[in-house]
C-alpha positions in Angstrom: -30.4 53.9 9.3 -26.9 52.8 8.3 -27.9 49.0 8.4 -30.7 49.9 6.0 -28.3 51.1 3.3 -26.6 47.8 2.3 -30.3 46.2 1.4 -30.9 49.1 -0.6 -28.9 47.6 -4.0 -30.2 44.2 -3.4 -32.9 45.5 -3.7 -32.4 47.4 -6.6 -31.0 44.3 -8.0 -33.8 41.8 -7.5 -36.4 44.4 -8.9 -34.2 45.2 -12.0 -33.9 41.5 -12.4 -37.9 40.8 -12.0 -38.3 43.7 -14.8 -36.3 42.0 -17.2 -38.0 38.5 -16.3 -41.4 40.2 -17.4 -40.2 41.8 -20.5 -38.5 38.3 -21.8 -41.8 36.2 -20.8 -43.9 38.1 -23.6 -40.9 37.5 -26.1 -42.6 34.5 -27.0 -46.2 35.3 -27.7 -44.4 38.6 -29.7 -42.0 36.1 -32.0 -45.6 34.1 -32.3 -47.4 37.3 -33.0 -44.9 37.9 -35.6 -45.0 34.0 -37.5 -49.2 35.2 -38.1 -47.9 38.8 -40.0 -45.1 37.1 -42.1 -47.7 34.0 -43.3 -50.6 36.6 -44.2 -47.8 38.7 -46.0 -46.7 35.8 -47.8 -49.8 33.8 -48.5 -50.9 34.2 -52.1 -53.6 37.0 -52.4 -57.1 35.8 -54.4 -57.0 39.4 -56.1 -53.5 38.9 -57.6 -54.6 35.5 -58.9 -58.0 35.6 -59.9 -57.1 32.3 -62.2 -56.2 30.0 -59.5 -58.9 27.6 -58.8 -58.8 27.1 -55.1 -59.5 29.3 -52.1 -58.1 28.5 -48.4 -59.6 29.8 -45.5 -58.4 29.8 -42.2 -59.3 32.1 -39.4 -59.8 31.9 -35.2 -57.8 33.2 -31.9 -54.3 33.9 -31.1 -52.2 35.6 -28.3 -51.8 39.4 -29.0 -48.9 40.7 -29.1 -49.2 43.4 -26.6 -50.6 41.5 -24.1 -52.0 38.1 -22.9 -55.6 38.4 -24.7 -57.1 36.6 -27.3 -57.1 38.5 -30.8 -59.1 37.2 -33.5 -57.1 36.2 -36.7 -57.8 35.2 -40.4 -56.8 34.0 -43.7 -57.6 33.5 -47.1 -55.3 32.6 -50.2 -55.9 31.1 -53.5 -54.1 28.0 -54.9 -53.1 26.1 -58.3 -53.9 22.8 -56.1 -55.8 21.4 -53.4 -52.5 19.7 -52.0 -50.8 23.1 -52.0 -54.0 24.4 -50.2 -54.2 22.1 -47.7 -50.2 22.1 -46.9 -50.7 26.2 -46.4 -53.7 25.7 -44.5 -51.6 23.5 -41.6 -49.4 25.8 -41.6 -52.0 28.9 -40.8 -54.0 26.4 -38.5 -50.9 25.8 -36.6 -50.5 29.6 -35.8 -53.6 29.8 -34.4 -52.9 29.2 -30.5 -56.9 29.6 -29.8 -59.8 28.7 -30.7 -60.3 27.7 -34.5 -63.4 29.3 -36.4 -63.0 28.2 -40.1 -60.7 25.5 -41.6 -61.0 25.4 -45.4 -59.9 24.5 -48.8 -62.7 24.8 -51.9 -62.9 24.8 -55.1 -63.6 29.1 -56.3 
């Protein structure tokens, strides 16, 4: 029993140090997660800028972040320019780690 005891805090050790390994693996998917919030938050809304004469749609699947699973995502802003459409819409394509279901920029 006493030769038992001495294994006992390795142990400990490589379990603590296995828990910690799985928490910092999903860091990334979460930081991702957390690049799709911030662009819908700061994509120009279409109901705050009813004059603006282009619409951008961008939608599909991305990593959730509370687990490994594909969540579905989406997009839409409005736009002076095509050119400032397009350059938004790279960006949202870009966040999008899945599949992609809609990649636009129209005229309204």
């Amino acid at each position: 029993m006493l030769a038992a005891t001495p294994r006992l805090p390795r142990l400990a050790a490589a379990l603590s140090a296995a828990a910690v390994a799985m928490v910092f693996s999903a860091v990334p998917a979460a930081a991702d997660y957390n690049r799709v919030i911030a662009f819908r938050a700061a994509t120009p809304k279409c109901e705050a800028n009813p004059n603006l004469p282009w619409i951008g749609r961008a939608s599909g699947q991305t990593t959730s972040l509370m687990s490994d699973l594909m969540v579905p995502v989406s997009f839409v802003g409005c736009f002076a320019t095509e050119a400032e459409c397009r350059k938004w819409l790279g960006h949202g394509i870009g966040l999008i780690d899945g599949r992609i279901v809609e990649n636009s920029c129209r005229p309204r």
